[in-house]
N, CA, C and O of each residue as an XYZ file, in Angstrom:
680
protein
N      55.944    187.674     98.730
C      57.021    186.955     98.127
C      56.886    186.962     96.624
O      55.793    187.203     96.111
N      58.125    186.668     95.790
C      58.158    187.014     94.429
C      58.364    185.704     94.352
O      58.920    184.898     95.098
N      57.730    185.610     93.150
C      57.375    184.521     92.604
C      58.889    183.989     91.531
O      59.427    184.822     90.802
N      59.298    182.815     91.590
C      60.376    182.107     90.889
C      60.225    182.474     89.552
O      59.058    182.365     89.176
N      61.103    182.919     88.604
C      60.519    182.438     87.490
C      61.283    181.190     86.455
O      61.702    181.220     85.297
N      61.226    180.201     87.431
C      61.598    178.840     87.128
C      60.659    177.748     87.236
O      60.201    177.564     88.364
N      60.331    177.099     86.446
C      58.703    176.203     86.634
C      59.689    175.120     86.655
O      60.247    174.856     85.590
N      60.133    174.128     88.216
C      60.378    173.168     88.612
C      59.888    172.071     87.915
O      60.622    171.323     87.269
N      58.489    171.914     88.027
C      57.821    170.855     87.410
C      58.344    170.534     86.062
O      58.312    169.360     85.692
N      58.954    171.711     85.078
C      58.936    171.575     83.723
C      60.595    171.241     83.388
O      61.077    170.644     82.425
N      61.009    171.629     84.122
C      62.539    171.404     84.196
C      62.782    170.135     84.665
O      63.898    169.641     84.504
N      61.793    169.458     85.291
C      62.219    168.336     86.189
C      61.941    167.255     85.062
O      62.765    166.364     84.859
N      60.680    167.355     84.278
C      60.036    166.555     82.970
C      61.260    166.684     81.860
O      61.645    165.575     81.490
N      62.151    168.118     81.075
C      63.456    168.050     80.639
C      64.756    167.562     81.155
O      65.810    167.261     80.594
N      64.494    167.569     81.990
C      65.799    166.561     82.940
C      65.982    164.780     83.052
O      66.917    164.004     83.242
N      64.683    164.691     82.841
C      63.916    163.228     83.108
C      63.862    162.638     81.311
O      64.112    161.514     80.877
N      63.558    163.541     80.777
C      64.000    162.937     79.609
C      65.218    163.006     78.617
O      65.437    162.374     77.584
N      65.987    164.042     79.309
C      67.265    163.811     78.872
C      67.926    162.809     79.486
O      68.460    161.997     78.730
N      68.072    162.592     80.974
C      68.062    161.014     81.543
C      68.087    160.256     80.418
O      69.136    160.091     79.797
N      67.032    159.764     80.074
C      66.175    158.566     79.891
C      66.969    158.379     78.348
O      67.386    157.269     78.019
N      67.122    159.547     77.476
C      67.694    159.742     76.552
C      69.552    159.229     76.272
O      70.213    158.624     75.428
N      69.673    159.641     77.041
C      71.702    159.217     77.509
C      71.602    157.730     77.220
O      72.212    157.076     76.374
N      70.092    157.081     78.707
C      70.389    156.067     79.055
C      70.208    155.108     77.723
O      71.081    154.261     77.532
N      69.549    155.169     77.167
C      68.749    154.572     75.861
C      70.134    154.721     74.902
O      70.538    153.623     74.517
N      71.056    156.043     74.377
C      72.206    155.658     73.881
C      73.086    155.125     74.546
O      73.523    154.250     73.798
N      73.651    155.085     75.510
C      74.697    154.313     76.013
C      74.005    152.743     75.759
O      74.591    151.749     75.329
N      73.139    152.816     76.008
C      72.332    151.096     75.896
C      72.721    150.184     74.440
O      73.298    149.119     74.219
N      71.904    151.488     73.412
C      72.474    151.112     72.223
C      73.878    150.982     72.124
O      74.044    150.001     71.399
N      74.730    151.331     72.380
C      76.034    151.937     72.199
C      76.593    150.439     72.316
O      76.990    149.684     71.428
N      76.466    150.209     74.070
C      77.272    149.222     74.573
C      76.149    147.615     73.847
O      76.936    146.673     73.749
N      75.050    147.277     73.498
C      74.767    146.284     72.309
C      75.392    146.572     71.034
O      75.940    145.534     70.663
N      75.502    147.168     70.496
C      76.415    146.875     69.561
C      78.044    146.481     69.688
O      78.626    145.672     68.965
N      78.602    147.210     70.726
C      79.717    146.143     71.599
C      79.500    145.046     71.573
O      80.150    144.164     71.012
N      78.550    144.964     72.181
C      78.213    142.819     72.436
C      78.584    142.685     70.932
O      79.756    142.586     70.569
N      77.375    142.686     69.948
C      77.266    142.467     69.017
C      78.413    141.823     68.064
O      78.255    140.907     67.256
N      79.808    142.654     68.411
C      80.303    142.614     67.719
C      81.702    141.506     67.974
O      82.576    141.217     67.156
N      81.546    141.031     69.392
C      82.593    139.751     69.773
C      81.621    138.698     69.838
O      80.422    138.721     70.117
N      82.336    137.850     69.544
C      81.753    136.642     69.673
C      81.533    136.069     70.644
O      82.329    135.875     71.562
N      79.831    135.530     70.539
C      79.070    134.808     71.660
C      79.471    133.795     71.930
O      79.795    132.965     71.080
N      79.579    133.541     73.670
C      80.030    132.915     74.180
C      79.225    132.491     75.089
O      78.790    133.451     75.724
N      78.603    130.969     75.647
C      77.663    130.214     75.597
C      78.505    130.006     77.205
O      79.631    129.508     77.220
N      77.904    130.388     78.335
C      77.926    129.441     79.512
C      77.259    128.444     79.845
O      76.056    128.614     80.041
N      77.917    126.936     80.031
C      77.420    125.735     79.848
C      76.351    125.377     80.872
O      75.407    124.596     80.759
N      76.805    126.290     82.110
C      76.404    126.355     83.644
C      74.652    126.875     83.490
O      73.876    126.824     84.443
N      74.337    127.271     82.365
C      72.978    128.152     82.662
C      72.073    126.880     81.814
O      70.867    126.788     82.038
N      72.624    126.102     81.018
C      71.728    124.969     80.693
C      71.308    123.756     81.758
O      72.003    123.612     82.764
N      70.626    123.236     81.619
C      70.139    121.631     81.599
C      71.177    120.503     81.457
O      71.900    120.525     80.461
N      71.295    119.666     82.228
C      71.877    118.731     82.078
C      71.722    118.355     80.460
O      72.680    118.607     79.729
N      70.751    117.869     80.007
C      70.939    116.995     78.508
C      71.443    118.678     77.405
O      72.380    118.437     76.644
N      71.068    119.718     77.349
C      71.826    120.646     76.513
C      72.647    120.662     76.593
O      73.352    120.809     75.595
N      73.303    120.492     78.127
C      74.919    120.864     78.087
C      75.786    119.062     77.439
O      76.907    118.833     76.986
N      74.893    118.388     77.643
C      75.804    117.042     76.982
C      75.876    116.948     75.544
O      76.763    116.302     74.986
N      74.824    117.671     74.827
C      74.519    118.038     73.298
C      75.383    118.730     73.016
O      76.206    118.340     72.188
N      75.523    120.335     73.767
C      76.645    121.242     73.934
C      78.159    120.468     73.679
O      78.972    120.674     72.778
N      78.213    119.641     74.653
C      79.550    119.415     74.928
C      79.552    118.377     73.905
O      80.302    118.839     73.045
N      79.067    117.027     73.429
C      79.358    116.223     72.268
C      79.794    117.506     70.916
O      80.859    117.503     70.299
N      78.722    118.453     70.731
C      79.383    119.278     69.423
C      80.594    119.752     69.471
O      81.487    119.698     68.625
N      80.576    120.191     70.446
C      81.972    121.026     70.827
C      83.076    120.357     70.504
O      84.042    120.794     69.879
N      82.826    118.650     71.200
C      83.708    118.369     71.049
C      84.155    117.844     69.785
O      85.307    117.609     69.422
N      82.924    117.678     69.091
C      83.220    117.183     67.787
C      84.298    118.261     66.334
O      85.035    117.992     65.385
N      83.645    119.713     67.124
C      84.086    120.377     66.427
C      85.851    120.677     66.795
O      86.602    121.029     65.885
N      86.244    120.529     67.898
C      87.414    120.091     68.037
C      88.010    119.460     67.564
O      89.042    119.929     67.084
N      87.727    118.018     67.411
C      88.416    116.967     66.550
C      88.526    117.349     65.079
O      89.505    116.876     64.502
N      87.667    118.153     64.333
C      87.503    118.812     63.260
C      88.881    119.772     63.456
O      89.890    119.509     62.800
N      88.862    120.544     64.104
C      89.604    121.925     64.062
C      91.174    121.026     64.441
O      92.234    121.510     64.046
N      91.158    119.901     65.114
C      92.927    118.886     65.544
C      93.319    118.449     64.320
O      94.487    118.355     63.945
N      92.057    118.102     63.514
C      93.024    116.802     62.308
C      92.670    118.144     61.542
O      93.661    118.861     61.682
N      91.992    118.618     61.014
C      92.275    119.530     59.778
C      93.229    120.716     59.920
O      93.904    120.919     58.911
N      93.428    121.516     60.911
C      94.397    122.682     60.871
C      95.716    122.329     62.026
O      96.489    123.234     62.341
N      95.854    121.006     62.565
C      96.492    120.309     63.484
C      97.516    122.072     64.188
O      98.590    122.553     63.828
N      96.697    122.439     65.052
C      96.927    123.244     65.976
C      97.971    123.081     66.964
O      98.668    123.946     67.493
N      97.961    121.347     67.184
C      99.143    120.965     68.511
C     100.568    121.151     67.558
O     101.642    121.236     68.153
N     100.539    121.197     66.391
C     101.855    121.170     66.032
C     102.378    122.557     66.297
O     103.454    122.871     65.789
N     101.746    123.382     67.015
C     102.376    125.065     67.421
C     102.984    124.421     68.832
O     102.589    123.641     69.698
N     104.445    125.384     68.490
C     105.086    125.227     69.458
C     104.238    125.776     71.062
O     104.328    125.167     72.128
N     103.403    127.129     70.818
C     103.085    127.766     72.180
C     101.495    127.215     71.791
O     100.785    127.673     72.686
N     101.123    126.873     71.375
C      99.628    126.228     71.719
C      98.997    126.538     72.873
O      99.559    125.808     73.689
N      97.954    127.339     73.610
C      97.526    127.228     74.797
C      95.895    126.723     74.897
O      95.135    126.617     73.934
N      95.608    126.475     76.147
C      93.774    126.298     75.795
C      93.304    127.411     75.619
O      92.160    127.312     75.174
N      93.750    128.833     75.800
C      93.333    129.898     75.541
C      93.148    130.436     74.073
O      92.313    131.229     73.639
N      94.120    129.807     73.467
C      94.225    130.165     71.731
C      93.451    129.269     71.042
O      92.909    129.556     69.975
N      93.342    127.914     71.728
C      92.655    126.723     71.031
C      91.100    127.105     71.171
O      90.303    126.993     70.240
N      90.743    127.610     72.567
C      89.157    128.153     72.805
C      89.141    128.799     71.906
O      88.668    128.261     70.905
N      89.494    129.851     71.802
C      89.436    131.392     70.902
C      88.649    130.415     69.384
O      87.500    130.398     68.943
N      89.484    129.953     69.106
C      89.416    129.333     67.903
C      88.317    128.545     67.678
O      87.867    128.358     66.547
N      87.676    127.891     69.053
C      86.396    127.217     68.509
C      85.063    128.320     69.128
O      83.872    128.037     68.998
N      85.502    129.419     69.710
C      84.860    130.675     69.770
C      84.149    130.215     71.440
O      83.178    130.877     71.807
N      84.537    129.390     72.124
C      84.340    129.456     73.569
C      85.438    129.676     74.651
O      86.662    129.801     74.620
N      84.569    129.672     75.533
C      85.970    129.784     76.978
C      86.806    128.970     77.290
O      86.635    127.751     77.316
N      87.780    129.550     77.555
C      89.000    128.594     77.834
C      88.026    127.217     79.354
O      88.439    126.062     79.450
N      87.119    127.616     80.054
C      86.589    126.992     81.016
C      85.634    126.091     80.521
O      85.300    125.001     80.986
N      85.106    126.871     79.198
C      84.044    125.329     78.834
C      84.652    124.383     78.228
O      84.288    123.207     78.256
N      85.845    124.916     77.499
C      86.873    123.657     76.279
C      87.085    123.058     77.719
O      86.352    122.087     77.910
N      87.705    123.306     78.530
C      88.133    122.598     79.554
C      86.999    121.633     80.267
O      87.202    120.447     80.527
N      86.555    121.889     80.366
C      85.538    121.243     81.053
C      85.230    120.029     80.239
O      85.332    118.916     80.755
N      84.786    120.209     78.754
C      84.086    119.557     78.199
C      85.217    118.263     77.528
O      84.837    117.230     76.977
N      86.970    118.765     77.813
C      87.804    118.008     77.874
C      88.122    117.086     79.235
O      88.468    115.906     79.284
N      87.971    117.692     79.930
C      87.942    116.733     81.312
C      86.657    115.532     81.210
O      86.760    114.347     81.528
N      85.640    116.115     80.760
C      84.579    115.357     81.180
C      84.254    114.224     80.038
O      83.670    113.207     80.414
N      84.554    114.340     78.877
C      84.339    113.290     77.744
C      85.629    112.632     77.346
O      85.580    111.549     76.764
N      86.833    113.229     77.626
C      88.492    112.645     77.382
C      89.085    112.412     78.180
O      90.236    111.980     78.129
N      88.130    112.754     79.588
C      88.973    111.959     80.924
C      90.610    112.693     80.953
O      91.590    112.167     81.481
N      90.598    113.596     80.473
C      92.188    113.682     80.185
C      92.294    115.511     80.655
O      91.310    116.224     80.850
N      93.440    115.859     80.730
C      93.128    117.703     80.361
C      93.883    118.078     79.327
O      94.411    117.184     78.665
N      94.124    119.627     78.923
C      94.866    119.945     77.931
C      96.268    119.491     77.431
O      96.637    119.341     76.266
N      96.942    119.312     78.557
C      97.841    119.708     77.765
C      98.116    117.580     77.698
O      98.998    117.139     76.962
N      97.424    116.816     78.366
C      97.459    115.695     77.401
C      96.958    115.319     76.325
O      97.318    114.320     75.703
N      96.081    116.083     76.005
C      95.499    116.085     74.619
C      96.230    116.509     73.456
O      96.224    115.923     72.373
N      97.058    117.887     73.824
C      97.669    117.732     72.945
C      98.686    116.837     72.672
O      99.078    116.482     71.561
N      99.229    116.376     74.141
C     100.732    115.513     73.774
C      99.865    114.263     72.655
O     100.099    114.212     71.448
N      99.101    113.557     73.200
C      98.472    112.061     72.366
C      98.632    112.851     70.917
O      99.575    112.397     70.268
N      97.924    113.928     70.271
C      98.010    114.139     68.949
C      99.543    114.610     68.917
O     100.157    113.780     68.247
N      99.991    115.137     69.159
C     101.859    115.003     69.190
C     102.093    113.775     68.726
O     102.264    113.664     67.512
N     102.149    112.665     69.516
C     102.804    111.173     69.638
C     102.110    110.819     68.695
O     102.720    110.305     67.757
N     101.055    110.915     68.616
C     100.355    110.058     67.241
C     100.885    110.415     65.590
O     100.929    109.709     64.582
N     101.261    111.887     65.855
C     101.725    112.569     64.365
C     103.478    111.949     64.268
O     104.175    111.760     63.271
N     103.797    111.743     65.792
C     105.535    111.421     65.478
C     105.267    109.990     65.012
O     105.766    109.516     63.991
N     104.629    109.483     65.648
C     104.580    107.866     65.670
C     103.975    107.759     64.024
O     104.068    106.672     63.454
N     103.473    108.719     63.443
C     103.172    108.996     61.898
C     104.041    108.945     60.922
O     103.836    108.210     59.956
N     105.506    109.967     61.053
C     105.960    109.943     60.978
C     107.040    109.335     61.269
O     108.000    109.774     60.634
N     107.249    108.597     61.893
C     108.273    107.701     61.889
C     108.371    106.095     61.059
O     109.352    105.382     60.847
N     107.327    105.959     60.813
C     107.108    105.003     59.614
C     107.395    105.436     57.831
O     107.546    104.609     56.932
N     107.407    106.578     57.713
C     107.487    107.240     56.825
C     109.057    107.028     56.438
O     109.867    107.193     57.351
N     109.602    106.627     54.974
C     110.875    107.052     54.786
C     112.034    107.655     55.003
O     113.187    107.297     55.245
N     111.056    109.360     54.762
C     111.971    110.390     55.024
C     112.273    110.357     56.320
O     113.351    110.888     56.584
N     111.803    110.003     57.028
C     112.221    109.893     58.788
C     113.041    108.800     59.212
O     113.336    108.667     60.400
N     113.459    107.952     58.263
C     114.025    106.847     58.413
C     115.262    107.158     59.365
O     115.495    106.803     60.520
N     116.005    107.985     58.425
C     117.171    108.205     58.627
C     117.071    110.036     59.252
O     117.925    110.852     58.905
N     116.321    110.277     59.849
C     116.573    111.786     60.341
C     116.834    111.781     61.935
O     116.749    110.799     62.672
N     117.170    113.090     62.296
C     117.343    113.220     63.382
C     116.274    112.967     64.135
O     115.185    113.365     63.719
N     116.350    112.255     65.399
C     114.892    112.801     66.578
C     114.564    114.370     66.713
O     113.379    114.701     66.703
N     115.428    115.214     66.820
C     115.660    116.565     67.215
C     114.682    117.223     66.192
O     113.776    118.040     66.358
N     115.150    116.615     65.108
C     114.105    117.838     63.609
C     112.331    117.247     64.093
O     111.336    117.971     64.110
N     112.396    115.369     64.532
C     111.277    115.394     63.963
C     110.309    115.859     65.528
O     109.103    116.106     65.508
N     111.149    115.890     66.739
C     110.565    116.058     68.035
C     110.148    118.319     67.797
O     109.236    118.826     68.450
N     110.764    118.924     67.105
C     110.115    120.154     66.636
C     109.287    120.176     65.844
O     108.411    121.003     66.099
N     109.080    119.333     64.491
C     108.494    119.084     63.717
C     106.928    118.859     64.414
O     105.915    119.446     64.035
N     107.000    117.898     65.480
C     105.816    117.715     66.140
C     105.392    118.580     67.276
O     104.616    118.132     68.120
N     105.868    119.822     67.347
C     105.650    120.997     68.252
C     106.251    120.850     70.038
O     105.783    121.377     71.047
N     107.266    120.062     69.904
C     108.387    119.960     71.023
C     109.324    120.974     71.043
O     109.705    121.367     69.940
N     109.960    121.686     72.398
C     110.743    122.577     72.322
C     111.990    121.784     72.547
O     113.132    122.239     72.595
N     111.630    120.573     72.675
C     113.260    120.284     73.612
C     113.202    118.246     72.911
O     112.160    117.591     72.898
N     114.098    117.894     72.603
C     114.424    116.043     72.276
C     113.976    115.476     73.826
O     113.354    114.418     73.916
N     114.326    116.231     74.983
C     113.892    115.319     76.627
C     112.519    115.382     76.560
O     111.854    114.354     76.691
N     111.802    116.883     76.297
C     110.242    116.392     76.759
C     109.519    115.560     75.412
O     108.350    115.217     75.585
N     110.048    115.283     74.317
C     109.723    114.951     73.554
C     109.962    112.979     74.230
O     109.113    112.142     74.538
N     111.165    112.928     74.221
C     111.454    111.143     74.567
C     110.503    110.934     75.578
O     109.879    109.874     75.621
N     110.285    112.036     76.582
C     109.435    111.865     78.129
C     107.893    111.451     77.425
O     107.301    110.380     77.563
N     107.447    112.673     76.622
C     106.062    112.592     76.630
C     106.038    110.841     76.003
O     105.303    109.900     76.303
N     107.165    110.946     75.051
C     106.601    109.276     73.949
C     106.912    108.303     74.965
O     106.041    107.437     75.044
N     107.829    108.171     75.733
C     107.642    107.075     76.433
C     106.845    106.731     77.243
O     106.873    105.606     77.741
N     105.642    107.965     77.652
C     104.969    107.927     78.679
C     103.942    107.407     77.760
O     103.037    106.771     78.300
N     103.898    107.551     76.466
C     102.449    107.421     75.981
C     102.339    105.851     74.554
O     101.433    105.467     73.814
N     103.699    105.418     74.777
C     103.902    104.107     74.133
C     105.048    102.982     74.944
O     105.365    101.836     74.625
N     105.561    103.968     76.278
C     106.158    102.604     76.888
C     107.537    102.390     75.991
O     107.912    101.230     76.166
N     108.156    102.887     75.361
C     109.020    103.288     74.684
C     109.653    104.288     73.936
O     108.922    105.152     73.451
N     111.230    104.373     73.680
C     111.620    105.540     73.632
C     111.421    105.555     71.924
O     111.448    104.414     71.463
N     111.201    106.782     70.767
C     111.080    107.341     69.784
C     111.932    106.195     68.998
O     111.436    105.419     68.182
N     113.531    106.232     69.452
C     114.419    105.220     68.562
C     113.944    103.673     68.755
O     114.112    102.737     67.973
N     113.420    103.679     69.792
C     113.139    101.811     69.913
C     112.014    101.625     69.109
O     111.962    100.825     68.175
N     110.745    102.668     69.617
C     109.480    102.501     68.108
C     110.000    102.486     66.516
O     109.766    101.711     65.589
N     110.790    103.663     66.620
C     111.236    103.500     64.761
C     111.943    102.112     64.954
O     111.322    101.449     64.123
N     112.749    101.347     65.461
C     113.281     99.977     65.481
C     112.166     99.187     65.253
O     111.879     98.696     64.161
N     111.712     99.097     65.993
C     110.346     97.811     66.207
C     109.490     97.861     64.755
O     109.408     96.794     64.147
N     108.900     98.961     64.219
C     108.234     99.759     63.528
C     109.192     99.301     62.181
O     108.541     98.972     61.188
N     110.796     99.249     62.058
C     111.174     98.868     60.807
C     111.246     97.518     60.437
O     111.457     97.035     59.324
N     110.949     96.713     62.021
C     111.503     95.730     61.914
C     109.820     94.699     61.250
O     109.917     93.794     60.421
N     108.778     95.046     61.725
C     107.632     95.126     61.306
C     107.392     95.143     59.919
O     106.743     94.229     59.410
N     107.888     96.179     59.168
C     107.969     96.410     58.226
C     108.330     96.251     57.308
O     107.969     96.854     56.297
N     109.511     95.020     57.398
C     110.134     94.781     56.502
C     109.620     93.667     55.827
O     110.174     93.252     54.810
């Protein structure tokens, strides 16, 4: 028999390290992917007391990111855009809103809604304006869900608070 003239062994050692070679760039490749979106912290892999540390910052930094760039005043606001923004998951904002505000999204935003109308409605210039300007003004699409949300969240309708509110005031 004639002998191969292919040395298996040596081809198998160039094969094995071109392998190993690919694998090592694609590796690099796809870390610098990571690298380059922002880390995102699952709450689920901590400890009870981290994740309550976790979740007090979070939430603190929320209240930061409501009163300084007041986000609820966007008409399409979602928890998806609001996460983005404090650079976690729409599932941990949530969570960490259920569990310290007793409440979920989209009442959170209505309370800072009502609180900015109910702001505004003491104010002058609102004296005499429409509900309509100031129920958009406060990121309402419509004067009904606007009267709905305020009455649900002061027991009265927008015109009876500015009443009460002038009458206070005078």
């Amino acid at each position: 028999m004639k002998e191969l003239p292919i040395n298996f062994n040596g081809l198998l050692g160039w094969m094995g390290l071109f392998g190993g070679l690919v694998w090592v760039l694609l590796f690099v490749v796809r870390s610098e992917k990571m690298l380059q979106k922002p880390m995102k912290i699952n709450l689920l892999f901590f400890g009870r007391k981290a994740n309550q540390e976790y979740g007090v910052r979070l939430l603190n930094r929320l209240f930061r990111l409501m009163n300084n760039e007041k986000p609820y005043l966007e008409k399409n606001i979602s928890l998806e855009s609001l996460a983005a923004r404090l650079n976690v998951t729409a599932a941990q904002l949530t969570q960490v809103i259920d569990e310290n505000l007793e409440q979920g999204f989209p009442e959170l935003i209505s309370t800072y809604r009502i609180q900015e109308a109910k702001r505004l409605l003491v104010m002058p210039e609102y004296q005499h304006g429409k509900m309509e300007d100031l129920a958009y003004k406060v990121g309402y699409e419509s004067i009904a869900l606007f009267d709905d949300a305020f009455k649900n969240f002061t027991e009265q309708t927008p015109t009876e608070y500015k009443k009460r509110m002038s009458m206070i005031c005078l």
